[in-house]
Each structure stands twice: as C-alpha cells, then as structure tokens.
N, C-alpha and C positions, 0 to 999 in steps of 0.2 A: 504494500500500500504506500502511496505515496508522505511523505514524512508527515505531513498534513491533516490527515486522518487518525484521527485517536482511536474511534472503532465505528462500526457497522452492526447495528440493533435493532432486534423488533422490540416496538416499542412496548412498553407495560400492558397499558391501558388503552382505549382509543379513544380519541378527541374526535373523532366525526361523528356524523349523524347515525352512520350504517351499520358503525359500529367493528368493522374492518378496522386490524392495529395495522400499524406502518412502519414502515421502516425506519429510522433515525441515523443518519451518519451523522456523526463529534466529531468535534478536529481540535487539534492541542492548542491551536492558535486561532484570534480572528483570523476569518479571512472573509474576501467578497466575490472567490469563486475558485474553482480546484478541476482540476481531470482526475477523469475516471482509467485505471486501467482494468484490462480484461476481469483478472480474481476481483477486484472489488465489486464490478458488474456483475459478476456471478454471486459472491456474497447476498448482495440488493437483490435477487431473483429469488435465490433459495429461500432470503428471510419473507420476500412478496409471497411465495406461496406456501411458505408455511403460515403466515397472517391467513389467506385465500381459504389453507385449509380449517383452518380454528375458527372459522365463520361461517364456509361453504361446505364441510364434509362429505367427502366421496359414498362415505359410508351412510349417508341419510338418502342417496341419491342425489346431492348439488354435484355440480359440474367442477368446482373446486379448481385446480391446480388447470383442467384444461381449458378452460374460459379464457384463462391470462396465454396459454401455448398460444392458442388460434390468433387472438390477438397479436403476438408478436409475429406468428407465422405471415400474418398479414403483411407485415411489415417489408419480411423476408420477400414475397410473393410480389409487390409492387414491381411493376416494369420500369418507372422511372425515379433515378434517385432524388431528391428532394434538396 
C-alpha cells in the first residue's frame, strides 16, 4: 500500500439509509487525494462484498456478492473507454 494508507476497513456500523457498511480507507497523514494500486483495489472489493454479503445473503436467496460482479463486468464489457 502506498505509504499513505494506514489501513482498509469495513466499517463498524452503517451510516446510510440501507443500511449497507462500507468501506473506510485511513491514511496516517492529511491528504486531499492518493492512488490506488492493484492489492489495495482488491482489499476495497473483498471488504465491498463482504459488507454486500452481511446485508444481501446468498443464503436467504439475495443476489449478494453477484449484483456488484455484473456491475463491474459491465464495466469490463463497455466497447469504448471512457
């Protein structure tokens, strides 16, 4: 991780409406913006769907983890880069 980042966390609690926790990156210092590299991206996905799943569970029948897949596969799928 870049020096910047202190750590990468689901959050406690959720402060939204939906009730879905989120993710929380810290960083040891102000800053007013940072890059991502790859593991840290990967970190923020795993801790996105494990929030996805504490909310959405595969095992109640919710869509869960792959709601967020398609979405991103979407992304993947676009013909032109943006």
């Amino acid at each position: 991780m870049p020096k910047n980042i202190k750590e990468i966390v689901l959050n406690e609690t959720s402060y939204r409406n939906d009730g879905l926790r989120t993710v929380v990156v810290r960083f040891n210092q102000p800053c007013t913006w940072t890059t991502f590299g790859i593991n840290d991206l990967r970190e923020i996905l795993r801790l996105w769907i494990v929030g996805e799943e504490m909310k959405y569970p595969q095992s109640k029948g919710f869509q869960g983890r792959w709601m967020l897949f398609r979405e991103i596969k979407k992304v993947f799928d676009e013909t032109e880069v943006k």
